[in-house]
NUTORBA-177649 format. One record per residue (C-alpha): residue in three letters; x, y, z. Coordinates in steps of 0.5 Angstrom, whole numbers, padded with zeros to 4 digits, always signed. Each point is the difference from the previous one (the first is absolute). Last residue first. Example, Ala and Ser with C-alpha at 12.3 -4.5 7.8 and 13.67 -1.06 7.14 Angstrom:
SER+0027-0002+0014
ALA-0002-0007+0002
This chain:
UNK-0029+0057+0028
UNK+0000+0008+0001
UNK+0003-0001+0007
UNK+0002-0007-0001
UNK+0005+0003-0004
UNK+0003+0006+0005
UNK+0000-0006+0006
UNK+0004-0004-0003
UNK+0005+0006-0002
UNK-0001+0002+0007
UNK+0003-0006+0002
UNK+0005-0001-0004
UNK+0003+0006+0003
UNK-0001-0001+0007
UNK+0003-0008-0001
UNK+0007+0004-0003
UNK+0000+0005+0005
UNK-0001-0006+0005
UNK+0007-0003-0004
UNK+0003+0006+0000
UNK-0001+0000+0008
UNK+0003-0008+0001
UNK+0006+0003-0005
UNK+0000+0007+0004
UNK+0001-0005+0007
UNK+0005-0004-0004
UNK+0004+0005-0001
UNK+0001+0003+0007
UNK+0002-0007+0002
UNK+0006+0000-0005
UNK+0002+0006+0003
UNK+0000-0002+0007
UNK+0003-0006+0000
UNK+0005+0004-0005
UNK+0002+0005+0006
UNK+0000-0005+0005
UNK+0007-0002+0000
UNK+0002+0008+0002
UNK+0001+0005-0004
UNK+0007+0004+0001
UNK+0002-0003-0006
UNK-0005+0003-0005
UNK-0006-0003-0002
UNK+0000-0001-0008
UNK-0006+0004-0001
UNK-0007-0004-0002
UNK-0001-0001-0007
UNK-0006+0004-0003
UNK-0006-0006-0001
UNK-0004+0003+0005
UNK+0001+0007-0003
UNK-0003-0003-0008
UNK-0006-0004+0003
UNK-0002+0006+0004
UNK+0001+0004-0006
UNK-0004-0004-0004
UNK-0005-0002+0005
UNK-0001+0008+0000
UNK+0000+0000-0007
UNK-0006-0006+0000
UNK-0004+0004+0004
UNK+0001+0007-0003
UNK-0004-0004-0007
UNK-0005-0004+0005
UNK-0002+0007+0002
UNK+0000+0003-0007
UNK-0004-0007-0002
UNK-0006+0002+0006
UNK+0001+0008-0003
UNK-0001-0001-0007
UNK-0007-0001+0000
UNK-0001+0002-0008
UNK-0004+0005-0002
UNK-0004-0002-0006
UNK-0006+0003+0003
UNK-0002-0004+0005
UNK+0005-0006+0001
UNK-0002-0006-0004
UNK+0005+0000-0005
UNK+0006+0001+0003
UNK-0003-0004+0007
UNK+0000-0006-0005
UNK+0006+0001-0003
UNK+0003+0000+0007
UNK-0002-0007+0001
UNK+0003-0002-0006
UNK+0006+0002+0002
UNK+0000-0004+0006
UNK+0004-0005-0001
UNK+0004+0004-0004
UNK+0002+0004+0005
UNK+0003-0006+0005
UNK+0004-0003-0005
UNK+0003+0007-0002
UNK+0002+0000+0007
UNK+0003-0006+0001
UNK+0004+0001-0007
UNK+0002+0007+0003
UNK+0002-0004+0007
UNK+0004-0005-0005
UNK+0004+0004-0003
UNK+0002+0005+0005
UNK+0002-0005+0004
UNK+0006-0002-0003
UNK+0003+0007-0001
UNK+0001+0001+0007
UNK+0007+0000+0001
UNK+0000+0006-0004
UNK+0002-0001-0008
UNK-0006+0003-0003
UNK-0004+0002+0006
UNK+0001+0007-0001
UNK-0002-0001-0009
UNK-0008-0002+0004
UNK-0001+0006+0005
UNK+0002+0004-0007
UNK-0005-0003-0003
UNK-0005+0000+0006
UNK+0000+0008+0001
UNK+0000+0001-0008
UNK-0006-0003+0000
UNK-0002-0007-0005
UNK-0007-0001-0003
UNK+0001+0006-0005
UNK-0003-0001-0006
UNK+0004+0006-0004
UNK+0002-0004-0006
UNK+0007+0000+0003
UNK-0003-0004+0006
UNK-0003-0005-0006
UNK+0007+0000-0003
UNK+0004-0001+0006
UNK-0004-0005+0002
UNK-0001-0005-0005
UNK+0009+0001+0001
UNK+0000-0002+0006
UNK-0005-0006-0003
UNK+0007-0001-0005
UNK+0005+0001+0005
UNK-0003-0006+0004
UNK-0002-0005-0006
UNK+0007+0000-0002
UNK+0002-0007+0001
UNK+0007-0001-0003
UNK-0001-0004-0006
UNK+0007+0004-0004
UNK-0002+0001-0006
UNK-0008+0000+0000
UNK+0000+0004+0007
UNK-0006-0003+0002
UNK-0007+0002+0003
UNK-0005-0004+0004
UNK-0007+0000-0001
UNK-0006+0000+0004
UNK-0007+0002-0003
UNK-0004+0003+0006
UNK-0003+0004-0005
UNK+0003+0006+0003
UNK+0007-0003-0001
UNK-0002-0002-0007
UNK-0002+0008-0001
UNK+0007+0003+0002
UNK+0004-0006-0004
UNK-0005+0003-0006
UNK+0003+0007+0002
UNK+0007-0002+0001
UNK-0001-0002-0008
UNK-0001-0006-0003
UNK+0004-0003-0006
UNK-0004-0007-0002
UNK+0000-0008+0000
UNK-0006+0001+0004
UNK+0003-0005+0005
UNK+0007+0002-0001
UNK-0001+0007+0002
UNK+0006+0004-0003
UNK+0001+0007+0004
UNK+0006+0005-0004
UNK+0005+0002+0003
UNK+0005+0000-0006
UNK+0003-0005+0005
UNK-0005-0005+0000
UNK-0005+0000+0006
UNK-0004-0007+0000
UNK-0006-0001+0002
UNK-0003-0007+0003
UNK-0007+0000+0002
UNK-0001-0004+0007
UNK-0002-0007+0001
UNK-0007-0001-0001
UNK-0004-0001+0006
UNK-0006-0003+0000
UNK+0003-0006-0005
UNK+0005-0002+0007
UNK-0007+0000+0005
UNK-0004-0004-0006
UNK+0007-0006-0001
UNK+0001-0001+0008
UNK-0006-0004+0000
């Protein structure tokens, strides 16, 4: 029975990039445009993106690319404030859990996009309630920067600093993980409560 689940998802569309920077589709036989790669991202379409010369997989250049674009036509989704809160990390010893919490959080908002189409076309007036989801947004930020701060190394103690001193640090970070985590729990709560609301 294995053969059904493997037919409803079809491997990813290959697309090669060859070195006059042109896009092959290989599965429609025909050039595309980042454009054309734009939309099948939108239509849920998953494809991968190879250096024809070399078989490097460029599939990230190439969709920080679609963003580029997109931004360039003036369709802002990314502010100034979270672009440059993004190039700091890079290279800081907090790289690694940037990724994943950013993974973590755009989960989180399309589970409940839905949810959110609904108030934009039910509010009164075309006015959308963008109060309850500026909430969310601050409160995302604030679990953002606590995550950030409690991952900052602590300073090395000195050599006047007794035995005691890591104890002390390593127990400190522990209560703010155990307090990230009921963070965390709030924050999906609220979400939970925020679609049975209009459910």
């Amino acid at each position: 029975m294995a053969e059904p689940s493997a037919a409803e998802t079809p491997p990813p569309v290959t697309i090669k990039k060859y070195a006059n920077r042109r896009l092959y589709n290989t599965a429609t036989s025909s050039y595309v445009t980042l454009d054309h790669l734009c939309q099948m991202v939108k239509d849920g379409t998953d494809f991968v993106v190879y250096d024809a010369k070399t078989g490097e997989d460029i599939t990230r250049s190439v969709l920080t690319q679609i963003i580029v674009e997109e931004e360039g036509k003036g369709q802002n989704l990314l502010p100034i404030s979270f672009l440059r809160q993004l190039i700091s990390f890079y290279g800081d010893n907090l790289q690694w859990l940037v990724p994943r919490y950013l993974e973590h959080s755009m989960m989180s908002f399309a589970r409940n996009q839905e949810q959110m189409r609904h108030y934009l076309q039910d509010a009164l007036g075309g006015l959308f309630p963008f109060g309850q989801f500026e909430e969310m947004g601050k409160q995302n930020i604030a679990m953002f920067e606590r995550t950030m701060k409690m991952f900052t190394p602590f300073p090395a103690p000195t050599s006047t600093s007794s035995a005691a001193a890591p104890d002390r640090d390593k127990a400190a970070g522990e209560s703010e993980i155990t307090a990230l985590k009921a963070q965390l729990a709030q924050l999906q709560h609220q979400l939970d409560a925020l679609s049975k609301k209009e459910g």
